[in-house]
Structures are given as C-alpha cells and as structure tokens.
C-alpha positions in Angstrom: -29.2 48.3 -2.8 -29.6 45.3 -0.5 -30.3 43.2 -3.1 -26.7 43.8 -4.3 -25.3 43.6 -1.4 -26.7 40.1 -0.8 -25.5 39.0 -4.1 -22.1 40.2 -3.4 -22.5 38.1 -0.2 -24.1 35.2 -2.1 -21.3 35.5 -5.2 -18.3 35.4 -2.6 -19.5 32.7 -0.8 -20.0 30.2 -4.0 -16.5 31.2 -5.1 -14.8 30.6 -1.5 -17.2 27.1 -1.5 -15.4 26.5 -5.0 -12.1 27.1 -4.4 -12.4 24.9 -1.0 -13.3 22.1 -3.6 -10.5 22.1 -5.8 -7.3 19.8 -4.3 -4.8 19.0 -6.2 -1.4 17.4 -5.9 -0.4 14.4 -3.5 -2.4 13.1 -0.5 -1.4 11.2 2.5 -2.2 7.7 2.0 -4.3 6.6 4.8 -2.5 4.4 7.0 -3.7 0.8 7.6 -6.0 -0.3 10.6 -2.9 -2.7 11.7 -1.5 -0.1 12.9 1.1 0.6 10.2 2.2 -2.7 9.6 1.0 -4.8 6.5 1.5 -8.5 6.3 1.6 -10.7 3.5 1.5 -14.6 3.7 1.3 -17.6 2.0 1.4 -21.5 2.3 1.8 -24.4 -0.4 2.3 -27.9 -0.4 0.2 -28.6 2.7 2.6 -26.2 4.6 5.8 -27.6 3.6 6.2 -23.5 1.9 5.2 -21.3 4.1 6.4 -17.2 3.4 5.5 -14.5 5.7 6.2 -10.7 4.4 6.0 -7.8 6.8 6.0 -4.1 5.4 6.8 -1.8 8.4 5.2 2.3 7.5 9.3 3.5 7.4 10.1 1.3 4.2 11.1 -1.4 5.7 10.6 -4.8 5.2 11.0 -8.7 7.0 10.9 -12.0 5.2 10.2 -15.5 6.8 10.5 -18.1 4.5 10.2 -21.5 6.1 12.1 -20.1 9.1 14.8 -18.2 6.5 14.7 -14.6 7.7 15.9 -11.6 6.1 15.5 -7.8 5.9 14.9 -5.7 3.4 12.6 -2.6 2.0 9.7 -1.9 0.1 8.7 1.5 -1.5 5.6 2.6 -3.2 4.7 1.1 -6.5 3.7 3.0 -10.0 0.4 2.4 -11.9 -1.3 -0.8 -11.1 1.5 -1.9 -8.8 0.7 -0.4 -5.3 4.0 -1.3 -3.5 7.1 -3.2 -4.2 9.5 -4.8 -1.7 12.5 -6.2 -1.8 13.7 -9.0 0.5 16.2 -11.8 0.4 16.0 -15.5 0.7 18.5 -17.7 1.1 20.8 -14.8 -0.5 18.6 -15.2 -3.5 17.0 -11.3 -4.3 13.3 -11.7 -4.5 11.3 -8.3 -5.5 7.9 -8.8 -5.0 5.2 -6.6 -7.0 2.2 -5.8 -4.0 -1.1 -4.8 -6.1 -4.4 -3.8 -3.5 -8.3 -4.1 -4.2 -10.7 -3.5 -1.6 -7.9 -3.4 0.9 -6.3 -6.4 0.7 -2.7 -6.9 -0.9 -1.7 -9.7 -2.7 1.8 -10.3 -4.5 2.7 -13.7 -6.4 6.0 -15.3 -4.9 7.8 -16.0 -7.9 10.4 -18.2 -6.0 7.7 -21.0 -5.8 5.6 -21.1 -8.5 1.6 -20.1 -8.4 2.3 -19.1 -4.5 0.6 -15.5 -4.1 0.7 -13.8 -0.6 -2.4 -12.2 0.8 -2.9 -10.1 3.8 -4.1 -6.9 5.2 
C-alpha cells in the first residue's frame, strides 16, 4: 500500500513539474540595460553625416540628422526585422528597418548610401 501511495505522490509531482514547463504564447521582451532607451548612430564622410536615432520603450522615436531633428515612432518588426521606426528628415519620410544580434541593433540609413546605424 505505501508503495502506491508514493507512486501516486511521485506520478503527480512529474505531471505538475511538466505542466510548469510548457509556456506558450507571448513573452515580455526584456527591456534594455539603458534603461529603456535604445540609440542608434552613425557617422560618414569624416563627420560631415552624422544621424542619431533614439527609440524611447512607449513607441516613440527622435531623429538628429546633422542638427535636423524630428519625431516620430517605431513599433516592433516581423521575422528578421526586430523593430522599425519611422522618422522624418528634412520632411523627407525615412523608415528604417532595426535588425539585433547579440544585442546590438543596426539599421542601414538609406538616405546616405552604405551609412548603417549601430547602438545598444
């Protein structure tokens, strides 16, 4: 009899350890050490370009483009595309496609070509 009972013990612990494994669905994305805020920047040209990208955690964005500055928003990305903002400069929509590896986030500027803007 106390072997049974001990297997009933053992059995409905496994299945309780089991089902504490299994998570599915959407998890929080850990925020960044920055303390929310993720900026991405650039220079070209022996900094005669320089851009300056600020994601704020509520979706919203800044721009500085050699002193240029605009607002705008970002939201999160699909696939290989971990983010995507959207800012303005010089009135001209820019949407910039934010990919991350090892914690670092790059996008290419495509306003000036072969700029890509790096930052944590």
């Amino acid at each position: 009899m106390k072997k049974r009972i001990i297997a009933s013990i053992l059995l409905i612990v496994l299945c309780v350890g089991l089902l504490a494994g299994c998570k599915e669905g959407w998890t929080k994305p850990e925020e960044p050490e920055s303390g929310g805020d993720i900026t991405l920047s650039g220079e070209m040209y022996s900094g005669k370009v320089v851009v300056s990208v600020v994601l704020h955690p509520d979706g919203t964005a800044e721009c500085d483009a050699n002193g240029n500055k605009s607002e705008g928003t970002w939201e999160k990305g699909t696939g290989d595309i971990a983010m995507v903002a959207h800012v303005d400069v010089k009135g001209e929509p820019v949407e910039l496609q934010i990919t991350e590896e090892d914690g670092v986030y790059s996008a290419p500027f495509d306003m000036v070509p072969g700029l890509t803007l790096t930052g944590k």
